[in-house]
Chimera marker file (.cmm) of the C-alpha trace (Angstrom):
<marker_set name="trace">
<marker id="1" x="-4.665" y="12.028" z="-0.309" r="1" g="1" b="0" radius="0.5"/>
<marker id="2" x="-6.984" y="9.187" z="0.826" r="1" g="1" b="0" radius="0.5"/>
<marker id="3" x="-9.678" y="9.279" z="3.174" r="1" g="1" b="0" radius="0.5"/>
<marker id="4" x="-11.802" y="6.666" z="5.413" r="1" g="1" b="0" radius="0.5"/>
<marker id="5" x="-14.711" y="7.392" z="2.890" r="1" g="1" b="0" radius="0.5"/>
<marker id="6" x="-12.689" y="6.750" z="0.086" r="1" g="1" b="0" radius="0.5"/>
<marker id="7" x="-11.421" y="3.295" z="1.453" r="1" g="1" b="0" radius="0.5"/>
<marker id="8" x="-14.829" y="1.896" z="1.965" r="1" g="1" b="0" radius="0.5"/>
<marker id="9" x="-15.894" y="1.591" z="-1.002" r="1" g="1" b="0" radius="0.5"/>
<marker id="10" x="-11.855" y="-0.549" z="-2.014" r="1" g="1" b="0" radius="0.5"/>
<marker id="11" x="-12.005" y="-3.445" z="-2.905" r="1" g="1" b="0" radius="0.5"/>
<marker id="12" x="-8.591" y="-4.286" z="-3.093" r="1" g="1" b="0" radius="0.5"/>
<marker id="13" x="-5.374" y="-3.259" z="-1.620" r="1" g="1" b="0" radius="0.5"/>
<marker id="14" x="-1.643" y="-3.889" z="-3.926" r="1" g="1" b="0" radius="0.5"/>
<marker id="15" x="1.509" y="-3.150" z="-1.714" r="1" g="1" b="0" radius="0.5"/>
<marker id="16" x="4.891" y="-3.485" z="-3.194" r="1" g="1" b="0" radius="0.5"/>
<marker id="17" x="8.191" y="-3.246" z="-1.341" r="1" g="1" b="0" radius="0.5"/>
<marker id="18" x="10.635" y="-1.999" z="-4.358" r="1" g="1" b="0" radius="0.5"/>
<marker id="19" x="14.418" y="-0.142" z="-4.533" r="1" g="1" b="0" radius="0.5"/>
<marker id="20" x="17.280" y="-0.538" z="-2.307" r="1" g="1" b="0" radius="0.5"/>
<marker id="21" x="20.423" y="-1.795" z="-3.800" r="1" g="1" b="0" radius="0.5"/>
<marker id="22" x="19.625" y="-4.766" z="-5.475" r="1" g="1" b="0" radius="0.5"/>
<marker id="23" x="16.978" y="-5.768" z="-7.682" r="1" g="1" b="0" radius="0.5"/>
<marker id="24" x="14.682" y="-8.647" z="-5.990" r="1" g="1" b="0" radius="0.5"/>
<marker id="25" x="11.245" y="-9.694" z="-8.297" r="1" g="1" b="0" radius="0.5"/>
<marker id="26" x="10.040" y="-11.462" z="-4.994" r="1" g="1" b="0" radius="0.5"/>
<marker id="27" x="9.859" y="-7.962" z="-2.796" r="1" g="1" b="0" radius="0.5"/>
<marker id="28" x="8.758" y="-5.861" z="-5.684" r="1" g="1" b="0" radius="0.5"/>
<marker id="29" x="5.502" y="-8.174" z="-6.616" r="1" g="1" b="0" radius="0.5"/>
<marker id="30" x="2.667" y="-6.158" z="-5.803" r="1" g="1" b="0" radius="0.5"/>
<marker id="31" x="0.722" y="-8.444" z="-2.646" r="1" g="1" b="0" radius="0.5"/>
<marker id="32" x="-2.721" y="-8.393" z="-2.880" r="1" g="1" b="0" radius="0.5"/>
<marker id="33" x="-5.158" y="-7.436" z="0.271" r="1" g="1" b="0" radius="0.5"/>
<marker id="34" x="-8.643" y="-8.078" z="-0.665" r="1" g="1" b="0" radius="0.5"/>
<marker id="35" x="-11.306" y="-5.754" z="1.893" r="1" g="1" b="0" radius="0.5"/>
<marker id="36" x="-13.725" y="-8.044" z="1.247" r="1" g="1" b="0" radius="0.5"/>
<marker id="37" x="-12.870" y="-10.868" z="2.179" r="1" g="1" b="0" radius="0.5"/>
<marker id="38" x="-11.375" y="-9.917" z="5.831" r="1" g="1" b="0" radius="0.5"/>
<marker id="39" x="-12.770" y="-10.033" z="8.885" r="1" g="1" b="0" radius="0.5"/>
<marker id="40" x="-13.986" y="-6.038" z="9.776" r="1" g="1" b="0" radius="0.5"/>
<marker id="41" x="-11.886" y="-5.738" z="12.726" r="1" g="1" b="0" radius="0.5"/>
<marker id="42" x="-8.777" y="-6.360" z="9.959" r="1" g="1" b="0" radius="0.5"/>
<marker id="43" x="-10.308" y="-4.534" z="7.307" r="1" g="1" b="0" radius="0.5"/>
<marker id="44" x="-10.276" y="-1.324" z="9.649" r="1" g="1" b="0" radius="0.5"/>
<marker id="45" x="-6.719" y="-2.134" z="10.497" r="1" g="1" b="0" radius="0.5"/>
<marker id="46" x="-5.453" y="-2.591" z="7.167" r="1" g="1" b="0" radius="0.5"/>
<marker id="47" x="-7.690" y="0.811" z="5.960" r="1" g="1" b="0" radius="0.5"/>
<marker id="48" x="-5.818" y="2.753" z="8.839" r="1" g="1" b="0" radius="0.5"/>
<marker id="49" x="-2.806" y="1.482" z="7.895" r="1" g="1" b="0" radius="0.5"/>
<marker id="50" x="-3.023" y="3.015" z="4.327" r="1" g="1" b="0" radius="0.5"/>
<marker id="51" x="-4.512" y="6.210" z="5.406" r="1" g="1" b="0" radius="0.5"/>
<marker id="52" x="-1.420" y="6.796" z="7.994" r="1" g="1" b="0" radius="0.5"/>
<marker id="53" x="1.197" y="5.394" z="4.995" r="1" g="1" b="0" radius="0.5"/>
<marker id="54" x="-0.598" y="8.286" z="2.302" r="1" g="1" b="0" radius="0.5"/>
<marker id="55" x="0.020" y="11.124" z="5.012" r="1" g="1" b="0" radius="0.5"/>
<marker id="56" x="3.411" y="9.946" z="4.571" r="1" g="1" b="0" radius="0.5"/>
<marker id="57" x="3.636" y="9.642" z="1.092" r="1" g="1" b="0" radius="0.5"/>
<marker id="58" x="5.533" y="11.284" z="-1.125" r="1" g="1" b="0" radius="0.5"/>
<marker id="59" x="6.120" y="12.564" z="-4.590" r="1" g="1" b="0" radius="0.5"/>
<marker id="60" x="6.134" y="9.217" z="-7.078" r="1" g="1" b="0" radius="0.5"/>
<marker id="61" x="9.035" y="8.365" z="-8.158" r="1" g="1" b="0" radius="0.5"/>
<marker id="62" x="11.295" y="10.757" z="-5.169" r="1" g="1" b="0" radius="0.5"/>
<marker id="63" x="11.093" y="7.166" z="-3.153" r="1" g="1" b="0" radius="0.5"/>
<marker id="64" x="13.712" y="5.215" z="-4.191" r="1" g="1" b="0" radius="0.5"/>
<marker id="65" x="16.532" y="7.508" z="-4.042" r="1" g="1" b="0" radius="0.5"/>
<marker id="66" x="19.873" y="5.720" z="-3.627" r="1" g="1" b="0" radius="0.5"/>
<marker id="67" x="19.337" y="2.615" z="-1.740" r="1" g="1" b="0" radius="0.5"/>
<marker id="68" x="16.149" y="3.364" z="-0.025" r="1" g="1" b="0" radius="0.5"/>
<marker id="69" x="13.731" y="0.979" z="-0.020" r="1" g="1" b="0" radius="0.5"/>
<marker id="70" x="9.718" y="2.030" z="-0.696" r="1" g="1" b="0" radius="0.5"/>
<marker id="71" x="6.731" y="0.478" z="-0.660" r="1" g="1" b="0" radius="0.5"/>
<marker id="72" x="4.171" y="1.766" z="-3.460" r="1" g="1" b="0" radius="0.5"/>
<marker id="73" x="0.472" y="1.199" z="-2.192" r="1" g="1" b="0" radius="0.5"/>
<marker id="74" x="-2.215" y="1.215" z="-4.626" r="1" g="1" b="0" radius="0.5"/>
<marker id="75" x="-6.245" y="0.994" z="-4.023" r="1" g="1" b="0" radius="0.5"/>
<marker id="76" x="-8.537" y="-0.420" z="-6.174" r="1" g="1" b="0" radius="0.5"/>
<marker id="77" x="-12.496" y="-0.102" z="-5.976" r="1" g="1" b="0" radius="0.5"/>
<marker id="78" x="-15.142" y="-2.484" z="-7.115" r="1" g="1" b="0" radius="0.5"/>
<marker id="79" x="-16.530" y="0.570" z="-9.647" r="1" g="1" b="0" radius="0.5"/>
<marker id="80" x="-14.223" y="0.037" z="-12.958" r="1" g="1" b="0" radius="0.5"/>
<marker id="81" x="-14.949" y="3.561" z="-13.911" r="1" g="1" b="0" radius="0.5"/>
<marker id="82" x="-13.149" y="5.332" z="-10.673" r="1" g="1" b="0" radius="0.5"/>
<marker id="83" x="-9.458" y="5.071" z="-11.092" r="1" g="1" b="0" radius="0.5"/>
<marker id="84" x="-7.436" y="3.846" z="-8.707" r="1" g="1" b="0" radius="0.5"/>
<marker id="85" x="-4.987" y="5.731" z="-6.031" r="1" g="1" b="0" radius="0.5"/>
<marker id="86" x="-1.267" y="4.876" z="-5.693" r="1" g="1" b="0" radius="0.5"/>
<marker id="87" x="1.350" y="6.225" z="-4.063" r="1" g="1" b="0" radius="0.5"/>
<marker id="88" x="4.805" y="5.710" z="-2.619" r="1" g="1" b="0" radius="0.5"/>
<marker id="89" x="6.649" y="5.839" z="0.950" r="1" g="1" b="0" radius="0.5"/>
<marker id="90" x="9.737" y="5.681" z="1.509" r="1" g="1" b="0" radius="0.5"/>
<marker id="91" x="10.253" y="2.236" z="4.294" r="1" g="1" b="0" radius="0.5"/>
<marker id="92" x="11.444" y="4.633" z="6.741" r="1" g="1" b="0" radius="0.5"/>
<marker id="93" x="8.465" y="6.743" z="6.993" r="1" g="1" b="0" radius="0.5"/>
<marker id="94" x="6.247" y="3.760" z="6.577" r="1" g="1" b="0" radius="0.5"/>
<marker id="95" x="3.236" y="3.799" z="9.620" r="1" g="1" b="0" radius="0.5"/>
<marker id="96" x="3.543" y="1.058" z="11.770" r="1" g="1" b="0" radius="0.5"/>
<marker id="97" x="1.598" y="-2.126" z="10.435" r="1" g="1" b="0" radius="0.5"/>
<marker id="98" x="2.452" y="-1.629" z="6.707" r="1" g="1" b="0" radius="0.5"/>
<marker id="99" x="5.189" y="-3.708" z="6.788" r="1" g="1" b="0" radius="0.5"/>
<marker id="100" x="3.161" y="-6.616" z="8.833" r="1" g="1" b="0" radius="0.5"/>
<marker id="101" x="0.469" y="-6.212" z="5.876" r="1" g="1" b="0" radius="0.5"/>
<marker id="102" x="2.359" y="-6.510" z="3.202" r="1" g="1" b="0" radius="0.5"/>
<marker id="103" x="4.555" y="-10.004" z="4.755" r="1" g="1" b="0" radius="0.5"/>
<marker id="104" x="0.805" y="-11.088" z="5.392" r="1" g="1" b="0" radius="0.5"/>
<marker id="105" x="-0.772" y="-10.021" z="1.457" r="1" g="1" b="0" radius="0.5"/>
<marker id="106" x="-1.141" y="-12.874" z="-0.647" r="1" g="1" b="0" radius="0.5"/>
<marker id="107" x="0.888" y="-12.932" z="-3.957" r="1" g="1" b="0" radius="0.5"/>
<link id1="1" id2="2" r="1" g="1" b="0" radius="0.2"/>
<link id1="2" id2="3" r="1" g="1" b="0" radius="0.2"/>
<link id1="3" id2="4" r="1" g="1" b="0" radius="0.2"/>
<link id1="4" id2="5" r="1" g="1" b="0" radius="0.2"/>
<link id1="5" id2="6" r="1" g="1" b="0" radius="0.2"/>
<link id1="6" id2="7" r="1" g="1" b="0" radius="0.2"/>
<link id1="7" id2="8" r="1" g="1" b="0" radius="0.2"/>
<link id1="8" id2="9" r="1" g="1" b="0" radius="0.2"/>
<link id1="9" id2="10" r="1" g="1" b="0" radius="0.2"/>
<link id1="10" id2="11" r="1" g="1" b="0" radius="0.2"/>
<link id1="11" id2="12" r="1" g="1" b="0" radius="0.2"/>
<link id1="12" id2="13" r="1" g="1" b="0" radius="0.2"/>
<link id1="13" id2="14" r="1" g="1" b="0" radius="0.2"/>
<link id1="14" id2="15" r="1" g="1" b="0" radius="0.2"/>
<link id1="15" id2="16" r="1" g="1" b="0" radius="0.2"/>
<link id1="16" id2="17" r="1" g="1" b="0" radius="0.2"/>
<link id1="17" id2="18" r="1" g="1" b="0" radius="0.2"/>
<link id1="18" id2="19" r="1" g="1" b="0" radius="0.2"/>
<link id1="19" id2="20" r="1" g="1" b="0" radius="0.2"/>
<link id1="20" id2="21" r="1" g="1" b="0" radius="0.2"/>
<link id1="21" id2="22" r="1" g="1" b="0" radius="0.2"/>
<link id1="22" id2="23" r="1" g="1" b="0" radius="0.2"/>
<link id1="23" id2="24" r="1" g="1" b="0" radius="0.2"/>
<link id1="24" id2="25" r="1" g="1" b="0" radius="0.2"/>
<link id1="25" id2="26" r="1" g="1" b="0" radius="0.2"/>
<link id1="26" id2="27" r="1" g="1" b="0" radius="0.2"/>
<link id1="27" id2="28" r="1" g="1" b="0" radius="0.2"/>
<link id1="28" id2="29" r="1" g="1" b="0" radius="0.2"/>
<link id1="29" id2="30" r="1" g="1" b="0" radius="0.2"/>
<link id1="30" id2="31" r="1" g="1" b="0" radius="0.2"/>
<link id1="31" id2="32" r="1" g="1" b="0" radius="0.2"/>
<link id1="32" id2="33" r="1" g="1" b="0" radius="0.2"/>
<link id1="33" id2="34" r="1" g="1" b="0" radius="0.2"/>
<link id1="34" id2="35" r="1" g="1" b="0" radius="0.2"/>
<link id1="35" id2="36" r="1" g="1" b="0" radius="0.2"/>
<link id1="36" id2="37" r="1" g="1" b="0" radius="0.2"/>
<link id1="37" id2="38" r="1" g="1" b="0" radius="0.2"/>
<link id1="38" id2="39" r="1" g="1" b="0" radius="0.2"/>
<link id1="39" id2="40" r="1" g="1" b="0" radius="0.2"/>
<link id1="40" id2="41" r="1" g="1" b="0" radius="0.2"/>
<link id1="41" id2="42" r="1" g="1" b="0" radius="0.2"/>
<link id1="42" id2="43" r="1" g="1" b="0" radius="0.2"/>
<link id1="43" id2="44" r="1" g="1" b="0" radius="0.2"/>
<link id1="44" id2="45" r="1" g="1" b="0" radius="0.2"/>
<link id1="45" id2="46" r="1" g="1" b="0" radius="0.2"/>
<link id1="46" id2="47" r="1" g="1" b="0" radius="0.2"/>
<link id1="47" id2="48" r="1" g="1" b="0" radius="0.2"/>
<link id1="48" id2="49" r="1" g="1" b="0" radius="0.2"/>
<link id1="49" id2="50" r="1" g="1" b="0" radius="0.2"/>
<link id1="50" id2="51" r="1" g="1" b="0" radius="0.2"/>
<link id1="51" id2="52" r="1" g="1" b="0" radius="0.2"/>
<link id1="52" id2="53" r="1" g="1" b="0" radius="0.2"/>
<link id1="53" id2="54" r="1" g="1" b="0" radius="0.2"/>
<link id1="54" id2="55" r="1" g="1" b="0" radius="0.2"/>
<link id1="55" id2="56" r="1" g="1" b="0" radius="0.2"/>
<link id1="56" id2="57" r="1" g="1" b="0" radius="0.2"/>
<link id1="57" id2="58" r="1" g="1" b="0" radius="0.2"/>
<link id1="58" id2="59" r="1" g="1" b="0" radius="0.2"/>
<link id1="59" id2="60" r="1" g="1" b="0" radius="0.2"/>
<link id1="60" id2="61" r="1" g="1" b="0" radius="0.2"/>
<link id1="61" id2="62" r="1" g="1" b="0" radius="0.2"/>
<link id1="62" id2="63" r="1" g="1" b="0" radius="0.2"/>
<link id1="63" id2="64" r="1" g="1" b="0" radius="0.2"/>
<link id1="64" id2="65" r="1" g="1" b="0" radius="0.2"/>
<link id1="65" id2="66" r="1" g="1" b="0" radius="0.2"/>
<link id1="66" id2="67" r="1" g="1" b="0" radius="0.2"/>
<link id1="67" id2="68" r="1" g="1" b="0" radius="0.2"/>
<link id1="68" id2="69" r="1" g="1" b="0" radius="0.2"/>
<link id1="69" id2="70" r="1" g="1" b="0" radius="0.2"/>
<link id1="70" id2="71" r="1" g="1" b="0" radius="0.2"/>
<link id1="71" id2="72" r="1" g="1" b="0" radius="0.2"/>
<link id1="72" id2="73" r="1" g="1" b="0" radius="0.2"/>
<link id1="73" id2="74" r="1" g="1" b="0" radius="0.2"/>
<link id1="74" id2="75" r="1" g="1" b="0" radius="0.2"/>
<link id1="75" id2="76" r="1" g="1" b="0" radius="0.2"/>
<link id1="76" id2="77" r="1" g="1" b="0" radius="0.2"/>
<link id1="77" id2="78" r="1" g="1" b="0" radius="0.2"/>
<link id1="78" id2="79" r="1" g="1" b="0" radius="0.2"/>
<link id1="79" id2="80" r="1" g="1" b="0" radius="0.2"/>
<link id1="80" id2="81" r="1" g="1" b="0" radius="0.2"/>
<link id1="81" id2="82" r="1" g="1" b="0" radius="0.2"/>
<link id1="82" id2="83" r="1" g="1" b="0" radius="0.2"/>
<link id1="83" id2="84" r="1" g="1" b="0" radius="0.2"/>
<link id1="84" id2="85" r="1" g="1" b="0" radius="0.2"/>
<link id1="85" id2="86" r="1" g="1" b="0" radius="0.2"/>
<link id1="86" id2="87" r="1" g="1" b="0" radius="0.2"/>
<link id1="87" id2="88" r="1" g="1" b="0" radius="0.2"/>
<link id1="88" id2="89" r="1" g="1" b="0" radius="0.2"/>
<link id1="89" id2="90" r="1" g="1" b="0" radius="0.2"/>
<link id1="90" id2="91" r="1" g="1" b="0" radius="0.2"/>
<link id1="91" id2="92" r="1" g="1" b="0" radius="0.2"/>
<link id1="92" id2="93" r="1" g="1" b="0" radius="0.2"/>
<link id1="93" id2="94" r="1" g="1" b="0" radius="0.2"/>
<link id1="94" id2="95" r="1" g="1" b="0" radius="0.2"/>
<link id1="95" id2="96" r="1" g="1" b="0" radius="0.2"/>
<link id1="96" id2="97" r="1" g="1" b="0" radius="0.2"/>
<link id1="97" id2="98" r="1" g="1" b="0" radius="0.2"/>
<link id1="98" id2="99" r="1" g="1" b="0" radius="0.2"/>
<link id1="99" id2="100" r="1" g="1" b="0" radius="0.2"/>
<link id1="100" id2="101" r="1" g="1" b="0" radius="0.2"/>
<link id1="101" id2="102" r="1" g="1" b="0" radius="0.2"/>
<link id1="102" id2="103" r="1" g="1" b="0" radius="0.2"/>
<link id1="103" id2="104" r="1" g="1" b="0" radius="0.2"/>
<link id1="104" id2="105" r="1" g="1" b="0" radius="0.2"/>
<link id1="105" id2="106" r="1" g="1" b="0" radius="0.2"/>
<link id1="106" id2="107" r="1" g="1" b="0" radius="0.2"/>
</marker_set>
């Protein structure tokens, strides 16, 4: 879905932790990660992180079933004319570190 190549030329990263039973505006704000202005070592981090979370992704809008909770990931790049990539994965099936990203994202 994503690739490496793909994430080095992001500039930003949106993560969102929507569904689950109740409705709470504070998770579901999309938290901002901008690559550029991270250290490498936690731009790489961050960049594996999404890669691992898109293997996992799945259809949009098949997240949220019931009371599941998802987070939806999009990338942005620096070039307005490419379109961004977003996706959803259900918390469960979230890679390791995704979680630690978005608590760390600014708002």
């Amino acid at each position: 879905m994503i690739s490496q190549a793909q994430l080095e030329r992001a500039s930003a990263v949106y993560i969102s932790l929507e569904g689950g039973l109740a409705f709470i505006p504070a998770l579901s704000l999309a938290r901002r990660v901008d690559l550029g202005l991270i250290p490498a070592q936690q731009r790489q981090e961050v960049c594996d992180a999404v890669c691992r979370a898109a293997q996992a992704a799945v259809q949009t809008g098949a997240a949220g079933a019931a009371d599941q909770r998802f987070f939806r990931v999009e990338v942005r790049y620096e070039d307005t004319q490419a379109d961004p990539v977003c996706f959803e994965v259900p918390e469960q099936q979230a890679p390791d570190g995704l979680f630690e990203i978005w608590r760390a994202a600014t708002r």
